[in-house]
C-alpha positions in Angstrom: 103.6 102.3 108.4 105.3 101.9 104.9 106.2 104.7 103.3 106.2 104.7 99.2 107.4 107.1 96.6 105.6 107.1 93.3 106.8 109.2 90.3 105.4 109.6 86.8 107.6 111.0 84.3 107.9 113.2 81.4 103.7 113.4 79.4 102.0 111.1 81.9 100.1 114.7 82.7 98.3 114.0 79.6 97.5 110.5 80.0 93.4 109.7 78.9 94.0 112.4 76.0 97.0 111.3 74.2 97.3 107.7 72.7 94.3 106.3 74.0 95.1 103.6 71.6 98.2 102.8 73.9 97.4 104.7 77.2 93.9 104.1 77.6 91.2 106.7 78.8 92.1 107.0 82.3 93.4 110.1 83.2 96.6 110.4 85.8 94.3 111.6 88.2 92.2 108.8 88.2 95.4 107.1 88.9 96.6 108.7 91.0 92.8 108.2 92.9 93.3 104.5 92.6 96.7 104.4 94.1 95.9 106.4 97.0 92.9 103.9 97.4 94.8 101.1 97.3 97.6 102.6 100.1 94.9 103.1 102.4 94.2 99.2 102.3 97.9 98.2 102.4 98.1 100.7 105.4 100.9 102.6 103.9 101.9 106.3 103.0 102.4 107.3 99.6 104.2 110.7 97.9 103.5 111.0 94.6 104.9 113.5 91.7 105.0 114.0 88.7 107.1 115.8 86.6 108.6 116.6 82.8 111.4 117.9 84.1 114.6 115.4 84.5 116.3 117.0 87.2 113.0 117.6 89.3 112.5 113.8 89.2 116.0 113.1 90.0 115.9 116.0 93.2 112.2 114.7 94.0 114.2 111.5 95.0 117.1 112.9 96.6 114.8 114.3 99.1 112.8 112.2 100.7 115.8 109.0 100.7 115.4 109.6 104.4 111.2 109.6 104.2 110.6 106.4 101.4 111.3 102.8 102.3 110.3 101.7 98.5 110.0 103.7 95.0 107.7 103.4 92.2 108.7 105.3 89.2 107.5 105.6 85.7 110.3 107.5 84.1 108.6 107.3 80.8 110.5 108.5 78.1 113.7 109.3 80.4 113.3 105.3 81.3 115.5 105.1 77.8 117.9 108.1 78.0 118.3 109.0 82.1 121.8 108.1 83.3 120.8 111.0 86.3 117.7 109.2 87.0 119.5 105.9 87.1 122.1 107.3 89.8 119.6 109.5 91.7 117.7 105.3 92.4 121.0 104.0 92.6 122.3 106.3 95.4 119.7 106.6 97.9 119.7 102.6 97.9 115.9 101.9 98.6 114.0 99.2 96.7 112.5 100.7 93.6 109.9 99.1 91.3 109.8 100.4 87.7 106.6 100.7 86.3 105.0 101.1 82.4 101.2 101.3 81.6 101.9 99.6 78.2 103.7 96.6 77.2 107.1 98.3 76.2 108.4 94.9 74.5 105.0 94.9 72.0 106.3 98.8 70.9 109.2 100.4 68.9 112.3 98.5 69.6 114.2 101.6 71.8 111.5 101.0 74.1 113.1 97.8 75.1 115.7 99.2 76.6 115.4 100.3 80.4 118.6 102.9 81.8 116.8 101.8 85.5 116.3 98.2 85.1 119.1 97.1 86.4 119.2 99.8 89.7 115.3 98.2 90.1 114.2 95.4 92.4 112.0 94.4 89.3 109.8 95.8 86.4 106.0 95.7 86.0 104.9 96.9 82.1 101.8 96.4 79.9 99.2 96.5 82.6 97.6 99.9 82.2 96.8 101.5 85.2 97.1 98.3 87.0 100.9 98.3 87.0 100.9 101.1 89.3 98.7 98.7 92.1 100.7 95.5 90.9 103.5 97.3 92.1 102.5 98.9 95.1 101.3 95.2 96.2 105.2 94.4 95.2 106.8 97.1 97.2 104.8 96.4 100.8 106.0 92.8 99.5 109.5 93.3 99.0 109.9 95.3 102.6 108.6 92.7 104.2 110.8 90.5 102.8 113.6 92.9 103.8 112.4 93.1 107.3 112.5 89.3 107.7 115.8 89.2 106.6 117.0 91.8 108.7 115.2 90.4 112.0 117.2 87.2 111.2 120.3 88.3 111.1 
């Protein structure tokens, strides 16, 4: 069994009442519903956090290295100023997935610019709550690539 890290950063607490003209009505729990429903199909085992705080994201990582094969993370606004959250993905070396519920490229031009990007195995943004599914299908995706490699060495 898989086992998959999601984190939502800094305001995603407040998602379906702030911005609904960017963020939509759906509230994190609801996403938080729909991942869980989704890991059941894909068979795997999520963790999920979230947090305003940059240095409970950053030890929220450090501590299950050992537990997660992939990451998901929506560092929201620390996605654009986080070196320690780029580091903390960088250290424990698993594949991590960054994730946006809005199109980030469409917004105000500092929004463009992604401190994880390059630590990340890729980027999903602009699909609401469907970027957190999109890249849960990735992550089981990528392992598996991973473990094919690996068995072929």
């Amino acid at each position: 069994m898989r086992h998959i890290l999601v984190i939502h950063g800094p305001n995603l607490d407040l998602l379906g009442r702030r911005e609904k003209d960017i963020y939509g009505e759906t509230t994190l729990n609801q996403i938080n519903q729909m991942i869980e429903e989704e890991a059941r199909e894909l068979n795997c085992e999520i963790r999920i956090k979230q947090s305003n705080s940059e240095g409970e994201i950053v030890s929220f990582i450090g501590e299950n290295r050992d537990w997660a094969d992939a990451l998901i993370i929506n560092a929201a606004a620390y996605t654009h100023t986080s070196i320690a959250i780029r580091d903390a993905i960088a250290g424990v070396e698993i594949p991590a997935v960054e994730v946006h519920l809005s199109n980030v490229y469409r917004r105000e031009p500092f929004r463009r610019n992604s401190l994880i990007a390059e630590v990340c195995v890729g980027q999903i943004t602009g699909f609401g709550p469907q970027s957190y599914l999109l890249a849960l299908r990735a992550s089981i995706d990528i392992l598996k690539e991973i473990s094919k490699k690996i068995r072929n060495l």
